[in-house]
C-alpha positions as CSV (number, residue, x, y, z in Angstrom):
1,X,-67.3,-45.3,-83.5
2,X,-64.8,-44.0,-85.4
3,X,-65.0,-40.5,-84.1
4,X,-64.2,-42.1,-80.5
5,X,-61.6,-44.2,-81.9
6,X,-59.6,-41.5,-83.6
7,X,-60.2,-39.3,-80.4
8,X,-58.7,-41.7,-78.3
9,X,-55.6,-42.5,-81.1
10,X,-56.8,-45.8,-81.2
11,X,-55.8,-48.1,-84.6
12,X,-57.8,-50.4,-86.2
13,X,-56.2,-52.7,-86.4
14,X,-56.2,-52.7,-82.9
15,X,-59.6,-52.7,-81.8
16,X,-59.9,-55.6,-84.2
17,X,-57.8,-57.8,-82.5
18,X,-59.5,-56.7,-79.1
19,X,-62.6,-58.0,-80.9
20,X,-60.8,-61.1,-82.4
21,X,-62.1,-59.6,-85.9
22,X,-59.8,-59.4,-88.8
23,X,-58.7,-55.5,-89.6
24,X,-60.8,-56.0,-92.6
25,X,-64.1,-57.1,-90.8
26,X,-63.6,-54.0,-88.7
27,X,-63.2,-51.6,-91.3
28,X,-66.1,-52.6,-92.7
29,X,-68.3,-52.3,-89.6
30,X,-66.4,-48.9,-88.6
31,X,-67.8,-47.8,-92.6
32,X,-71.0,-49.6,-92.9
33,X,-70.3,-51.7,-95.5
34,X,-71.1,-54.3,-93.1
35,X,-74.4,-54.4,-90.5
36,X,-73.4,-54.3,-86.8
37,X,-74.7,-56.9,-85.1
38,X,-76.0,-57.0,-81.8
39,X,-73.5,-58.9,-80.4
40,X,-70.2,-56.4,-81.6
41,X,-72.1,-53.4,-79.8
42,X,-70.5,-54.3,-76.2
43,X,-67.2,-55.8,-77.2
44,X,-66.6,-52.7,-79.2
45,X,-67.5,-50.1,-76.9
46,X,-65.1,-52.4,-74.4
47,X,-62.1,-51.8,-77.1
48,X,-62.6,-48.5,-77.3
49,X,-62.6,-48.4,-73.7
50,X,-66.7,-46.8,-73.3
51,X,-70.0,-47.1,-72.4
52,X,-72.3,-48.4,-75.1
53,X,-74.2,-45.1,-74.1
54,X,-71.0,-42.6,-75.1
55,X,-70.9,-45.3,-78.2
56,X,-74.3,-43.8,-79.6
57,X,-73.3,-40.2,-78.0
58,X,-75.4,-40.1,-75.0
59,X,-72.7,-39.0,-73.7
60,X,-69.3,-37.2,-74.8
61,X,-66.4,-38.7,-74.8
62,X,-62.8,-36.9,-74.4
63,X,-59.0,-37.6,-75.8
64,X,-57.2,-39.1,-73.1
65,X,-54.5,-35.9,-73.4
66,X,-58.1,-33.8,-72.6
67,X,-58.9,-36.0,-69.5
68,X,-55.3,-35.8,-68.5
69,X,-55.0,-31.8,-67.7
Protein backbone atom coordinates (compact mmCIF):
# COMPACT_ATOMS: atom_id res chain seq x y z
CA UNK A 1 0.00 0.00 0.00
CA UNK A 2 2.23 2.45 0.76
CA UNK A 3 4.70 1.69 -1.96
CA UNK A 4 1.70 2.41 -4.50
CA UNK A 5 0.74 5.31 -2.62
CA UNK A 6 4.06 7.14 -2.54
CA UNK A 7 4.42 6.06 -6.36
CA UNK A 8 1.48 7.64 -7.26
CA UNK A 9 2.38 11.04 -4.81
CA UNK A 10 -0.67 10.28 -3.06
CA UNK A 11 -1.03 11.75 0.82
CA UNK A 12 -2.47 10.18 3.49
CA UNK A 13 -4.27 12.11 4.53
CA UNK A 14 -5.96 11.84 1.40
CA UNK A 15 -6.66 8.41 0.83
CA UNK A 16 -8.18 8.67 4.33
CA UNK A 17 -10.72 10.89 3.52
CA UNK A 18 -11.46 8.80 0.22
CA UNK A 19 -12.06 6.06 2.77
CA UNK A 20 -14.00 8.33 5.30
CA UNK A 21 -11.17 7.11 7.87
CA UNK A 22 -9.42 9.50 10.08
CA UNK A 23 -5.56 10.18 8.93
CA UNK A 24 -4.74 8.37 12.01
CA UNK A 25 -6.81 5.17 11.38
CA UNK A 26 -5.05 5.09 8.02
CA UNK A 27 -1.66 5.40 9.18
CA UNK A 28 -2.13 2.78 11.29
CA UNK A 29 -3.49 0.30 8.62
CA UNK A 30 -0.81 1.63 5.99
CA UNK A 31 2.02 0.48 9.22
CA UNK A 32 0.26 -2.51 10.65
CA UNK A 33 -0.40 -1.30 13.83
CA UNK A 34 -3.78 -1.96 12.95
CA UNK A 35 -5.43 -5.39 11.09
CA UNK A 36 -6.89 -4.71 7.71
CA UNK A 37 -10.06 -5.84 7.44
CA UNK A 38 -11.77 -7.33 4.81
CA UNK A 39 -13.88 -4.73 4.09
CA UNK A 40 -10.92 -1.69 3.61
CA UNK A 41 -9.27 -4.06 0.92
CA UNK A 42 -11.54 -2.59 -2.03
CA UNK A 43 -12.17 0.91 -0.85
CA UNK A 44 -8.40 1.24 -0.56
CA UNK A 45 -7.26 -0.12 -3.64
CA UNK A 46 -10.30 2.42 -5.18
CA UNK A 47 -8.30 5.45 -3.42
CA UNK A 48 -5.30 4.55 -4.64
CA UNK A 49 -6.81 4.34 -7.93
CA UNK A 50 -5.89 0.02 -8.43
CA UNK A 51 -6.92 -3.30 -8.75
CA UNK A 52 -7.01 -5.20 -5.45
CA UNK A 53 -4.67 -7.59 -7.64
CA UNK A 54 -1.72 -4.66 -8.19
CA UNK A 55 -2.68 -3.92 -4.29
CA UNK A 56 -1.00 -7.42 -3.29
CA UNK A 57 1.56 -6.98 -6.45
CA UNK A 58 0.10 -9.32 -8.86
CA UNK A 59 0.70 -6.82 -10.94
CA UNK A 60 3.02 -3.64 -11.16
CA UNK A 61 1.91 -0.55 -10.82
CA UNK A 62 3.65 2.70 -12.41
CA UNK A 63 3.90 6.67 -11.32
CA UNK A 64 1.56 8.45 -13.23
CA UNK A 65 4.77 10.73 -14.72
CA UNK A 66 5.91 6.90 -15.98
CA UNK A 67 2.51 6.11 -17.58
CA UNK A 68 2.46 9.64 -19.01
CA UNK A 69 5.66 9.28 -21.54
Amino acid sequence: MRDIRINKGIKQADIAEKMGLRHATYNRLETGARRLRAEHIPLIAEALGVTMAQLFGENTVESEDTNKS
